[in-house]
N, C-alpha and C positions, 0 to 999 in steps of 0.2 A: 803854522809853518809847514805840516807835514802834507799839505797841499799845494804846494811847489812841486813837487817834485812828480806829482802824475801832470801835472799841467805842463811840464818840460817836457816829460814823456810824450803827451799827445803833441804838443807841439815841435817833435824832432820826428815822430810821424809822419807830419802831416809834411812837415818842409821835405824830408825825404822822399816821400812817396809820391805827392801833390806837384811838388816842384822841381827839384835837383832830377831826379830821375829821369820824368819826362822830357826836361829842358833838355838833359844829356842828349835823351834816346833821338829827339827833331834836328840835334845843330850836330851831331857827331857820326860818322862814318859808321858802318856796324862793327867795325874790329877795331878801334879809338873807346867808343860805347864800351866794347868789352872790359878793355886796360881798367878805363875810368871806373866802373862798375866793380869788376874786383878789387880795385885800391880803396872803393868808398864804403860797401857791405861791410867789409871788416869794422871799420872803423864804426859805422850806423852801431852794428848790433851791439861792439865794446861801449860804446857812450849808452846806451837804454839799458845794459847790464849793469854799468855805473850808475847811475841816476837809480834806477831805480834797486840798487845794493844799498848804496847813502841814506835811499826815500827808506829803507825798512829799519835800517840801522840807528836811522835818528827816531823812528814813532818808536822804538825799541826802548830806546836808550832816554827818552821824555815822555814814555806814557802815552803818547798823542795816539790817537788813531784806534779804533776798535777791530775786533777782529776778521771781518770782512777787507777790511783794508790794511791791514795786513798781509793777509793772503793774496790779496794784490798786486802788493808789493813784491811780495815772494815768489807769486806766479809769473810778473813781470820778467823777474831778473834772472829765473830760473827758466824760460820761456826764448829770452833775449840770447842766454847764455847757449841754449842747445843750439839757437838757431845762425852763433857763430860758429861753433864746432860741425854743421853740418858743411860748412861752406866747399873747406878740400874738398867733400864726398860728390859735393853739386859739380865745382866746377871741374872736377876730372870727368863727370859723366858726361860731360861737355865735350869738353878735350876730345874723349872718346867714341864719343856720337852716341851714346847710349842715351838717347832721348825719354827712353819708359821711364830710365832710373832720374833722369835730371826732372823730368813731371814732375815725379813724387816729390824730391827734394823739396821743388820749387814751389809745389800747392803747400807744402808743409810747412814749409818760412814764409812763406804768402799768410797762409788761414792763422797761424800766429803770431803774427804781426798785428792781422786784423783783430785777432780776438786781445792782442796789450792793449790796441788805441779801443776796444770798446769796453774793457774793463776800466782801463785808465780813467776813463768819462767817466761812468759809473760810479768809481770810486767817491765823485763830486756830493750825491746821491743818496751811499751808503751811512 
């Protein structure tokens, strides 16, 4: 059971990053792209913070899963979680034109992101 839930993980990745996003960024104006964008991050990073909160709480609570996956789990949601708190910080440096500071944000929710969906795989592995 407790391999559901990195698999939903990589799988709300992949539909986000691979699909939804890109689809937006070709068929939508660049200030339409924006609206959609900020209304759909919130919700991404809360659903991979979910999932993978339930994914630790259940190996937790049924023994399942050793401690590598575990940590996973916890990296996950704890990962997920900063990378919706940082979002104000992004999109006012936006707002603002302050480009250095929106980079960093933005390689910083980028590279972990990358590193949930390669842990998440992993986790299959562990």
């Amino acid at each position: 059971m407790h391999f559901y839930f990195p698999g939903a993980i990589v799988g709300i990745i992949i539909l986000q990053t691979a699909i939804i996003a890109p689809s937006l960024f070709k068929t939508l104006e660049i200030e339409d792209f924006g609206k959609a964008i900020r209304n759909i991050w919130p919700k991404f990073f809360i659903l991979v913070t979910s999932v993978a909160a339930i994914g630790l709480v259940s190996m937790l609570v049924t023994g399942d899963g050793n401690n590598i996956q575990l940590g996973i789990a916890g990296f996950t949601a704890v990962s997920a979680g900063f990378c919706y708190a940082i979002i104000p910080a992004t999109n006012r440096a936006t707002d603002e034109g302050d480009k250095k500071k929106f980079d960093i944000l933005h390689k910083l929710s980028v590279y972990l992101t990358v590193a949930m969906l390669l842990t998440n795989i992993a986790f299959l592995f562990v």
